[in-house]
C-alpha positions as a Markdown table, in Angstrom:
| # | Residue | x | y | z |
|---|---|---|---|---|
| 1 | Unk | -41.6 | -9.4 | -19.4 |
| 2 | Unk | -40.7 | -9.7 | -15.8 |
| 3 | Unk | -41.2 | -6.3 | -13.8 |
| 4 | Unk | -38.0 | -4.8 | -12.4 |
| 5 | Unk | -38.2 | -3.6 | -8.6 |
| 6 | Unk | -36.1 | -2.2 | -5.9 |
| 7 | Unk | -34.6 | -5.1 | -3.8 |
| 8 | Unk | -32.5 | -4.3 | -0.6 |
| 9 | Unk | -31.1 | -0.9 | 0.3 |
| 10 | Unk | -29.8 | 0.8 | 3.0 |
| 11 | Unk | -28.0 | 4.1 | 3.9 |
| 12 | Unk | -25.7 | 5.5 | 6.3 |
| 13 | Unk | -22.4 | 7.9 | 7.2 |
| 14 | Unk | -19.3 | 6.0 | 6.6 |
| 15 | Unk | -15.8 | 6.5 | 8.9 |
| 16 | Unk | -16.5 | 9.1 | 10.8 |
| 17 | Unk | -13.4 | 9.8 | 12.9 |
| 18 | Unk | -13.9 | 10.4 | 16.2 |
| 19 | Unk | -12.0 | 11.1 | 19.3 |
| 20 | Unk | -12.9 | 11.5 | 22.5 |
| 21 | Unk | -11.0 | 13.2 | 25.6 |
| 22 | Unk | -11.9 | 12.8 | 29.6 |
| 23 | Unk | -10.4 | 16.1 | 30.9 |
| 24 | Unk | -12.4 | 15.6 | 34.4 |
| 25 | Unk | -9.1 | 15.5 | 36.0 |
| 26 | Unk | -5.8 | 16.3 | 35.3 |
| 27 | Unk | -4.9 | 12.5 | 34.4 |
| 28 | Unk | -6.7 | 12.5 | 30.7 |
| 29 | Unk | -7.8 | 9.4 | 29.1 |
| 30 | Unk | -8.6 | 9.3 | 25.2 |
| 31 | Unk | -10.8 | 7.3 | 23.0 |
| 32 | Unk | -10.1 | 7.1 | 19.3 |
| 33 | Unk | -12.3 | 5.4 | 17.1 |
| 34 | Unk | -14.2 | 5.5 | 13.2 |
| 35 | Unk | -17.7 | 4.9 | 12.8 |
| 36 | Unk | -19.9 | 3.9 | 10.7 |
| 37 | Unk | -23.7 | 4.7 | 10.9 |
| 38 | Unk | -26.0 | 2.9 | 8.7 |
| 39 | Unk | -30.1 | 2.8 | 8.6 |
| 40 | Unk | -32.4 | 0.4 | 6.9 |
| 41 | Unk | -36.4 | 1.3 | 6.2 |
| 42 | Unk | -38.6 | 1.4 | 3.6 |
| 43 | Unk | -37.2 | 4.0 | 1.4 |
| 44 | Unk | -38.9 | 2.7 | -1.8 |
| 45 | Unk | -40.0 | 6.5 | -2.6 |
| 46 | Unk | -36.1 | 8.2 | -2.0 |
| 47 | Unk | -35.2 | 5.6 | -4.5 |
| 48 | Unk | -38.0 | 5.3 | -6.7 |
| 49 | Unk | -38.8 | 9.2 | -6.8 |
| 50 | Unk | -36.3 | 10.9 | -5.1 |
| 51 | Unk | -38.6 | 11.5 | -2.2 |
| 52 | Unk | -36.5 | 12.3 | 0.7 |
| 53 | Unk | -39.1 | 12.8 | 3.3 |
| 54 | Unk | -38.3 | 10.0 | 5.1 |
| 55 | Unk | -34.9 | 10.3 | 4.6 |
| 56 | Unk | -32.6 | 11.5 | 7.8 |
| 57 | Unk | -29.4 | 13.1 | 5.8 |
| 58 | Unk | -26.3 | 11.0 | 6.7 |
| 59 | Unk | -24.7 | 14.5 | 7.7 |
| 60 | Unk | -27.3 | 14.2 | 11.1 |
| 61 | Unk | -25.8 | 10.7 | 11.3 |
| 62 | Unk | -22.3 | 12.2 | 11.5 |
| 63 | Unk | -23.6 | 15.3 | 13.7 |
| 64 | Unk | -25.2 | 12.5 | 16.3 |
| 65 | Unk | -22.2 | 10.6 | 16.8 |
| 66 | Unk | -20.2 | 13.3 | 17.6 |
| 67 | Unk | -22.7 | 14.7 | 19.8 |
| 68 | Unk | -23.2 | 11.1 | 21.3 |
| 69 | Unk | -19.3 | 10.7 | 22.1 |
| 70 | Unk | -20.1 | 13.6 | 24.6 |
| 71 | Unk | -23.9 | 12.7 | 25.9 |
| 72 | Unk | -23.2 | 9.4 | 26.1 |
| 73 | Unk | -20.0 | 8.5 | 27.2 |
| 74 | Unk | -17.1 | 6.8 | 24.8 |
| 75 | Unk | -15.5 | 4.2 | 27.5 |
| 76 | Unk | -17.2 | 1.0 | 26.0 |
| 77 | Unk | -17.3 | 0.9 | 22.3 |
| 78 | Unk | -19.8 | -1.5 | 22.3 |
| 79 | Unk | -22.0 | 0.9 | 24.7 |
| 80 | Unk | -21.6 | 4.3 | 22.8 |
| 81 | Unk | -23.0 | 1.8 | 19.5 |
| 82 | Unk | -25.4 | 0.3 | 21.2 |
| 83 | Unk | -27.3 | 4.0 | 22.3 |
| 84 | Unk | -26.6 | 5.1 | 18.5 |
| 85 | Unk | -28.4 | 2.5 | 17.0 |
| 86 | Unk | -31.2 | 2.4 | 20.0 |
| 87 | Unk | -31.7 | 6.3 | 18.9 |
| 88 | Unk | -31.6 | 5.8 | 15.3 |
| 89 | Unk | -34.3 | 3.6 | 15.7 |
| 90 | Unk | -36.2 | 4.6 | 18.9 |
| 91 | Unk | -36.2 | 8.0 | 17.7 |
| 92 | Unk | -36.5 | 8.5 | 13.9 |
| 93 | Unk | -39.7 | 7.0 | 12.5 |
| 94 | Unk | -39.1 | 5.8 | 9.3 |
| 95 | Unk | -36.3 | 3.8 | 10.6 |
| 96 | Unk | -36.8 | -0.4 | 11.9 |
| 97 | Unk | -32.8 | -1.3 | 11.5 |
| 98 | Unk | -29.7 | 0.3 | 12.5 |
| 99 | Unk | -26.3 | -0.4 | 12.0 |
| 100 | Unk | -23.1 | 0.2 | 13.9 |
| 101 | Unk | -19.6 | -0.1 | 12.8 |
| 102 | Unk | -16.7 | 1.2 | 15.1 |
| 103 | Unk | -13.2 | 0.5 | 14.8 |
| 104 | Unk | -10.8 | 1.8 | 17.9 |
| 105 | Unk | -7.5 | 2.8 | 17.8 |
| 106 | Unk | -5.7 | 2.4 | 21.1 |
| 107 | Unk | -3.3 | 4.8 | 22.9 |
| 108 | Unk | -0.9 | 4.2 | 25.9 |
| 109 | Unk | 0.8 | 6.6 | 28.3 |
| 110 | Unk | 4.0 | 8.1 | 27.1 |
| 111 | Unk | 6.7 | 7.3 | 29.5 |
| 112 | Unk | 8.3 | 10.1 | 30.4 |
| 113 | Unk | 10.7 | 10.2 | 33.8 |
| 114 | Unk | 9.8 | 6.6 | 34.5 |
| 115 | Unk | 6.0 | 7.6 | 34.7 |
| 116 | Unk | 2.5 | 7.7 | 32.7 |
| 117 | Unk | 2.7 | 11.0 | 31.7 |
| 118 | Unk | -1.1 | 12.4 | 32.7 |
| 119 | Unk | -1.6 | 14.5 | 28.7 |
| 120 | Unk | 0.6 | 12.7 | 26.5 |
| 121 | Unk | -0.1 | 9.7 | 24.8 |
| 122 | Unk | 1.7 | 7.2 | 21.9 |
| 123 | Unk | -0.3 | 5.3 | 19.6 |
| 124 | Unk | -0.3 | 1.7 | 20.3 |
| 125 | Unk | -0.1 | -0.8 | 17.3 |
| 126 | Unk | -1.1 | -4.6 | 18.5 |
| 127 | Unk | -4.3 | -4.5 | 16.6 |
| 128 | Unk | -7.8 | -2.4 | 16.2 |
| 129 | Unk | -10.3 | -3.6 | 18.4 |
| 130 | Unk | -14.0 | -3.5 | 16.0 |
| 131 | Unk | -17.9 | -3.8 | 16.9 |
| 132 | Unk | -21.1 | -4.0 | 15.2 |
| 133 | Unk | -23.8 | -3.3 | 16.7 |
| 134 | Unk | -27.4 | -3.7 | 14.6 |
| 135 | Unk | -30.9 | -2.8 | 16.2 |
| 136 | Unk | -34.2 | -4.0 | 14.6 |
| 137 | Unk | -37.4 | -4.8 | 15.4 |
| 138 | Unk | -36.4 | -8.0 | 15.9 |
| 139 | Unk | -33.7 | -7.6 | 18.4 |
| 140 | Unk | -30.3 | -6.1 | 19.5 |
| 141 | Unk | -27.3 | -8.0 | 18.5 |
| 142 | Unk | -23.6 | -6.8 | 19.5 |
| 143 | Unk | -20.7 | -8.5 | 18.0 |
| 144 | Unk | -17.6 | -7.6 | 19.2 |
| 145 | Unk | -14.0 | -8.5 | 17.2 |
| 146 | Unk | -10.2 | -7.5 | 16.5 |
| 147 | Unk | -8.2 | -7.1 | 13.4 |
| 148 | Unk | -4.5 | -6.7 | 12.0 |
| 149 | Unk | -3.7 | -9.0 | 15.2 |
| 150 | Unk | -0.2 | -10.0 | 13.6 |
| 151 | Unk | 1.2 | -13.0 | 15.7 |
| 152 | Unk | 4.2 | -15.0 | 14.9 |
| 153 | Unk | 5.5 | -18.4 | 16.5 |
| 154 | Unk | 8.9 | -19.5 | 15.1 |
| 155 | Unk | 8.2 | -23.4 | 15.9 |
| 156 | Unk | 5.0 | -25.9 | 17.6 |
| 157 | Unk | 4.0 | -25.7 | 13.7 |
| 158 | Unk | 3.8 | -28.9 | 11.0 |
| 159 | Unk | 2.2 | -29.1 | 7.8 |
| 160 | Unk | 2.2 | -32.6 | 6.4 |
| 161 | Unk | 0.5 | -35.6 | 5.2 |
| 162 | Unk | -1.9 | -33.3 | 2.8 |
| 163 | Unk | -3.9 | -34.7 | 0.1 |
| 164 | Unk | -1.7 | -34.3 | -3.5 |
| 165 | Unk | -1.8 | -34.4 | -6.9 |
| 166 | Unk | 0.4 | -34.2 | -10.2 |
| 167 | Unk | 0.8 | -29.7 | -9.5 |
| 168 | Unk | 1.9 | -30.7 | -6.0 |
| 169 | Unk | 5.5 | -29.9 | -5.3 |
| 170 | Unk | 4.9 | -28.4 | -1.6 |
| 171 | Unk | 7.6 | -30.6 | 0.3 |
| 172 | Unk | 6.0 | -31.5 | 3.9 |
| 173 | Unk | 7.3 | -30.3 | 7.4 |
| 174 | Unk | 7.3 | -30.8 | 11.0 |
| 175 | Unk | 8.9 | -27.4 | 12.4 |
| 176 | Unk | 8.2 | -24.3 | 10.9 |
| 177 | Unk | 7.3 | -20.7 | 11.2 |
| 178 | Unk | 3.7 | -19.9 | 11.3 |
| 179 | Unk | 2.3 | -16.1 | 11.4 |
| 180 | Unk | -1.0 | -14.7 | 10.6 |
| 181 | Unk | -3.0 | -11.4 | 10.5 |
| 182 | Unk | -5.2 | -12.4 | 12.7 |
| 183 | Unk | -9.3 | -10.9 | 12.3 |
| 184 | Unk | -11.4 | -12.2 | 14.9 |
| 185 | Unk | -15.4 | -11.7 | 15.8 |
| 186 | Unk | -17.5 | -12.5 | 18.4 |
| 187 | Unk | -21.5 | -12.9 | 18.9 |
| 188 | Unk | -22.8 | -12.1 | 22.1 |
| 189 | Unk | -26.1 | -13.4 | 23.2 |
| 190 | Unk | -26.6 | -10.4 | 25.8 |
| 191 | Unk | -25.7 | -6.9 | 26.3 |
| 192 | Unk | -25.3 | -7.1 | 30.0 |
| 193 | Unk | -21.8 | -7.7 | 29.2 |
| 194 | Unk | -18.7 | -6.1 | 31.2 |
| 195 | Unk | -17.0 | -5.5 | 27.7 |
| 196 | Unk | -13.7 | -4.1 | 28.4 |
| 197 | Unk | -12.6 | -7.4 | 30.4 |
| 198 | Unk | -14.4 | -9.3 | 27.7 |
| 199 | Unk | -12.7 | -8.0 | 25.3 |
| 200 | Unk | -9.1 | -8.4 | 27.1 |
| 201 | Unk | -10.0 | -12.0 | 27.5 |
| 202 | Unk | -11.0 | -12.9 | 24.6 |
| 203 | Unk | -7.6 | -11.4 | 23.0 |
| 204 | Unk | -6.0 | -13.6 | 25.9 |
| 205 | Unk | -7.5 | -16.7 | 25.0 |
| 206 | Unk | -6.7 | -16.4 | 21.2 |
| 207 | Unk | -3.0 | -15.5 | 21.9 |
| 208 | Unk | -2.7 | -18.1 | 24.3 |
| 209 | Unk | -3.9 | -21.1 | 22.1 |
| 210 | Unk | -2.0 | -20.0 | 18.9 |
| 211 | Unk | 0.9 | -20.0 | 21.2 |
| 212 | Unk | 0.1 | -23.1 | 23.2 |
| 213 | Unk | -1.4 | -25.7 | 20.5 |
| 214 | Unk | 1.0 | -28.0 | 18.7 |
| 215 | Unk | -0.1 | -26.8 | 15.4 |
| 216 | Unk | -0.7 | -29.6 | 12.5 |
| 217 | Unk | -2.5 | -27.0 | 10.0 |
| 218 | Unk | -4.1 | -23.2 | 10.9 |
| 219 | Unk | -7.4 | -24.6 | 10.6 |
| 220 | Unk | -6.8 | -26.9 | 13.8 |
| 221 | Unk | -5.3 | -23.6 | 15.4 |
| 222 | Unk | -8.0 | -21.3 | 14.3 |
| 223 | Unk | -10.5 | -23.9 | 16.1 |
| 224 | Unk | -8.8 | -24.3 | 19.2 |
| 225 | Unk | -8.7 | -20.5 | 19.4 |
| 226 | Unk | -12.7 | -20.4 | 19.1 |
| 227 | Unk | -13.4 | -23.1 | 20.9 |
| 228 | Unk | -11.1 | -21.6 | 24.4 |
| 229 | Unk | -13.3 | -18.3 | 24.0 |
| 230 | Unk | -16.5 | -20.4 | 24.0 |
| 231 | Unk | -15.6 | -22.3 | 26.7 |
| 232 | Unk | -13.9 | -19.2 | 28.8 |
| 233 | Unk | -17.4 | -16.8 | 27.9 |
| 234 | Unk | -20.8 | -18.1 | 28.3 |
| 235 | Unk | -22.1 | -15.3 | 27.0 |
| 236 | Unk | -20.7 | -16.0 | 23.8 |
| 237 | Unk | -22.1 | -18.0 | 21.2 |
| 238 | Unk | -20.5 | -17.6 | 17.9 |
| 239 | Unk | -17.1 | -16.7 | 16.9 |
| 240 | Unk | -15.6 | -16.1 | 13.4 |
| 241 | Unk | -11.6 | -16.3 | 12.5 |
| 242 | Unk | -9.7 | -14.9 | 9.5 |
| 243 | Unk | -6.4 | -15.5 | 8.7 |
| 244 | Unk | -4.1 | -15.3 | 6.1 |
| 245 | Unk | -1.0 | -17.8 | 6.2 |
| 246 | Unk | 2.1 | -15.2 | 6.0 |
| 247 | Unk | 4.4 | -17.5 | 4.4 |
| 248 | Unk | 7.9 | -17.6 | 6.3 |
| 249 | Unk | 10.3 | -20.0 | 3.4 |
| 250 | Unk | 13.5 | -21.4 | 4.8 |
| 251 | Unk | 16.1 | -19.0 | 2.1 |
| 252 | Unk | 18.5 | -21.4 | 0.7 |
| 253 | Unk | 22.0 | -20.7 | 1.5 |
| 254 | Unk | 23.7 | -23.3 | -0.1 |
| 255 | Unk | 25.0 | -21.4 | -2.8 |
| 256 | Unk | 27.2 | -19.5 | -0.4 |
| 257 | Unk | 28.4 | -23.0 | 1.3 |
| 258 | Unk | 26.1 | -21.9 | 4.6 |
| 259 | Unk | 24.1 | -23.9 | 6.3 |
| 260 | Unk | 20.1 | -22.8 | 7.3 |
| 261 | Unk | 18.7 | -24.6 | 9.6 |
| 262 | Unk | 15.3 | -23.2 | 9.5 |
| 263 | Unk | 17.4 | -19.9 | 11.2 |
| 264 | Unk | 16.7 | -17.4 | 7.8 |
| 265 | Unk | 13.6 | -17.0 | 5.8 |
| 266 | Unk | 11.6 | -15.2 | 2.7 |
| 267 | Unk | 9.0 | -13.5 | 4.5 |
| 268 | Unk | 6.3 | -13.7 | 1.3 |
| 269 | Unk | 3.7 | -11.4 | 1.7 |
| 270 | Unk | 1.7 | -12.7 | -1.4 |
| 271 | Unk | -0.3 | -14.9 | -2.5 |
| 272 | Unk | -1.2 | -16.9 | 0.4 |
| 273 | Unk | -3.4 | -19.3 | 2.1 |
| 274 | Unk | -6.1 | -17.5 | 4.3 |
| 275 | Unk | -8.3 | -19.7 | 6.5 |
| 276 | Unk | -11.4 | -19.2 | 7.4 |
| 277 | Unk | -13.6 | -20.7 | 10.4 |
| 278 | Unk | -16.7 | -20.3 | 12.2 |
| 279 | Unk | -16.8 | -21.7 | 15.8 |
| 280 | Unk | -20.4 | -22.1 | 17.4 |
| 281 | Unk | -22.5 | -23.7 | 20.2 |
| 282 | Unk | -24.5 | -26.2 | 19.0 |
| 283 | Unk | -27.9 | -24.7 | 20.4 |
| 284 | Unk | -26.9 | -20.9 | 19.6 |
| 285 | Unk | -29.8 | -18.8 | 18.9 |
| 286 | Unk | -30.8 | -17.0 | 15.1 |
| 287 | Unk | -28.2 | -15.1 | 14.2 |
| 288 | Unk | -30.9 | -12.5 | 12.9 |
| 289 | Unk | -28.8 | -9.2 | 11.6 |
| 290 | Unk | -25.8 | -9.4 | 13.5 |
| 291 | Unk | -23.6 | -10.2 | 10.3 |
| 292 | Unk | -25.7 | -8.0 | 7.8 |
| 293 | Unk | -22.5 | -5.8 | 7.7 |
| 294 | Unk | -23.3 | -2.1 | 6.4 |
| 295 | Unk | -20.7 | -2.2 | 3.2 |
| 296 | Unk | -21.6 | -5.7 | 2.1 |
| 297 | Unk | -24.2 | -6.9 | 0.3 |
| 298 | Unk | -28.0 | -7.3 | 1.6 |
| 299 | Unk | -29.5 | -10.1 | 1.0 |
């Protein structure tokens, strides 16, 4: 009989929210984000005999990140989760890989009197700005990302001449709405990176070619959009798109003796098509365990 053994395992503090204020000055700034902490070893004896020796309890992994927002700094996501994982792993023996998931919320100013008010702020909604950050005796890998981008152009869109078959009924066009929920992640080759106006970039650059790009399917948009950050950071090598095609159908109107040209719609929310695309230099380096994500699967 074969023998059965302990394959890949890892273990870590999921969503920890936390938020950060600068009260230095009167004029406060805030940082909102949820972490995830995760840490890979061997911990063949926690599993195998519920030896926790090695184990450092995923409360301490909470407890550090809080304490971290203060000792370090929260300005940079992708600093703050860099010096988490460099700790986990510089500073707790039984730990060779460390994993770092933040998501940020963003705030802006309330306007109040025609002004930034200094204390108060609204949440703003465009989309939550994500790294992950993984340190291992291999290396230090920082991916940086988006999600929940929603983005909408109501022409510049076509969808024809597609391959079909006896179930196909979809009737081409040349003009219609295309709108996405846009996820996006980068792979930086460095972490001598100036990462807010990297990150503000980036988001440019994807906005701007969805916008600008005379779309003939999402998959030509989706490369465009990859290949613009490539070309725009050289300290990007890899980036990964996600997006779901929400469906905008022309509603007929006929029935009410109106007209509809391509002015009202169904907005479907399900199912629908979601694209996927990786974009990548040609001579980018190993990818190593900057896509070993904490809640998916190891390998």
């Amino acid at each position: 009989m074969s023998e059965i053994i302990l394959g890949g395992n890892q273990y870590g503090k999921a969503e920890n929210r936390v938020v950060r204020i600068y009260r230095d000055t009167p004029r406060h700034e805030i940082h909102d984000i949820n972490v995830s902490t995760c840490l890979r070893g061997d911990f063949t004896a926690a599993h195998l005999e519920g030896d926790q020796s090695d184990v450092l309890p995923t409360d301490t992994q909470k407890q550090t990140a809080y304490a971290y927002a203060k000792e370090k700094g929260l300005l940079s996501i992708e600093d703050y989760g860099l010096a988490l994982a460099r700790h986990f792993v510089g500073d707790v023996g039984p730990v060779v890989g460390a994993r770092v998931e933040i998501d940020e919320y963003a705030w802006e100013r309330a306007v109040v009197d025609g002004a930034g008010h200094d204390h108060t702020f609204i949440r703003k909604g465009q989309e939550v700005r994500t790294a992950a950050i993984t340190v291992d005796d291999v290396g230090e890998y920082v991916v940086g990302g988006l999600k929940e981008l929603v983005i909408l152009k109501s022409t510049g869109s076509e969808f024809a001449d597609f391959l079909e078959d006896p179930y196909t009924i979809l009737e081409p066009t040349h003009d219609r709405v295309m709108a996405t929920s846009l996820t996006a992640q980068w792979r930086f080759t460095t972490t001598d990176v100036d990462w807010e106006a990297v990150y503000a970039g980036v988001k440019t650059q994807l906005v701007k070619q969805f916008a600008v790009v005379q779309s003939l399917a999402l998959q030509q948009t989706l490369y465009h959009m990859g290949r613009a950050v490539l070309e725009t950071f050289p300290e990007i090598t890899e980036v990964r798109l996600a997006a779901p095609n929400k469906h905008h159908f022309v509603y007929d109107l006929t029935p009410f003796g109106l007209e509809n040209p391509n002015e009202v719609f169904n907005a479907d929310d399900r199912p629908y098509g979601f694209i996927q695309a990786t974009v990548l230099r040609d001579d980018s380096p190993p990818a190593g365990a900057a896509w070993d994500s904490y809640q998916g699967w190891l390998a």
